[in-house]
C-alpha positions in Angstrom: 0.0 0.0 0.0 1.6 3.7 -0.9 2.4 6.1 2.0 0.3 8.9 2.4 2.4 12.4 2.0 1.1 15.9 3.0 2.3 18.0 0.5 1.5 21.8 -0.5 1.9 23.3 -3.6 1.9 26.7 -4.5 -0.4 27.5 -7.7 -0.9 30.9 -8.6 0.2 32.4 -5.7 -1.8 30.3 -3.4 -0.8 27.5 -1.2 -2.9 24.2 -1.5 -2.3 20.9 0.7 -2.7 17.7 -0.2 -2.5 14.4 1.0 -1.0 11.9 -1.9 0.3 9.1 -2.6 3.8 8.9 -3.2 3.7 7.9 -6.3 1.8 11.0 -7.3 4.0 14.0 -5.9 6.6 14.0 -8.6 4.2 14.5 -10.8 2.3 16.5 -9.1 5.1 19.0 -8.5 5.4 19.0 -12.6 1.9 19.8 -13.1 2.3 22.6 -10.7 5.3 24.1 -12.1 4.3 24.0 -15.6 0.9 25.4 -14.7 3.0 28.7 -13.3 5.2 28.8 -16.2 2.1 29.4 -18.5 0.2 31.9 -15.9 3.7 33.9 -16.7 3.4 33.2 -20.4 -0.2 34.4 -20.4 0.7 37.2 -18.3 3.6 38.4 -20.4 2.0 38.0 -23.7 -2.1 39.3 -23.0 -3.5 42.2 -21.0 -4.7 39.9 -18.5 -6.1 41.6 -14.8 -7.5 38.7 -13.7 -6.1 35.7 -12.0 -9.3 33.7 -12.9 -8.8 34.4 -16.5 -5.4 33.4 -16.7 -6.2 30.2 -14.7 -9.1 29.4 -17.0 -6.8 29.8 -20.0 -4.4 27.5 -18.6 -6.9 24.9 -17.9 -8.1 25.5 -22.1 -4.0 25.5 -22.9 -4.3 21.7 -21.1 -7.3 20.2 -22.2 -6.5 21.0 -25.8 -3.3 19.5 -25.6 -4.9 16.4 -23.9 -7.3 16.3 -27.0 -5.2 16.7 -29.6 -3.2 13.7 -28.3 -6.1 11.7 -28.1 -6.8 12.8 -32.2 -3.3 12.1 -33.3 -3.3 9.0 -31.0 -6.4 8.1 -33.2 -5.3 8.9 -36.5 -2.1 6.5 -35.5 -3.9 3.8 -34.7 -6.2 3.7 -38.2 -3.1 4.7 -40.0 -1.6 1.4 -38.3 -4.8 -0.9 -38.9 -4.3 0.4 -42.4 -1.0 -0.7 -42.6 -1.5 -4.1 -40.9 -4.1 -4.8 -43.8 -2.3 -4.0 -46.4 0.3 -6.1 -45.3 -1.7 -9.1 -44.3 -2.3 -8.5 -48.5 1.1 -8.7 -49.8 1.4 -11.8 -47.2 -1.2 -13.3 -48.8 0.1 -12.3 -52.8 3.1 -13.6 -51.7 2.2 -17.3 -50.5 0.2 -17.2 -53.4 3.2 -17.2 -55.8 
């Protein structure tokens, strides 16, 4: 059974504490700082008063990315049953012969 840790983790410039598993703080910590990397980005780059705002654009910035991975990881996978087809095809061509 995983130990339990207490963490906190700063987000925005608030504190939150958690209790994890272990297995979870590393990435945890990850999440947190690349969440705070793009609150600076969005900061730096839009007129942005609003912590809200930039918290909810971050959130958008994530789930799109999550999406598109589950796309491309789609397109793979019929690109591969394509492939796997044609293949089984020239297999059987070739035992034909």
């Amino acid at each position: 059974m995983d130990e339990k840790l207490k963490i906190k983790l700063s987000i925005a410039d608030r504190v939150y504490p958690l209790t994890v598993d272990m297995s979870q703080e590393e990435g945890l910590r990850s999440a947190s700082k690349k969440i705070d990397v793009m609150i600076k980005q969005f900061e730096e780059n839009y007129a942005v008063r609003d912590k809200q705002d930039v918290l909810a654009m971050c959130a958008l910035q994530f789930a799109s990315q999550l999406e598109q991975k589950k796309v491309d990881s789609s397109i793979d996978s019929k690109d591969l049953e394509r492939l796997k087809k044609i293949n089984d095809l020239v297999g059987d061509y070739l035992e034909k012969k």
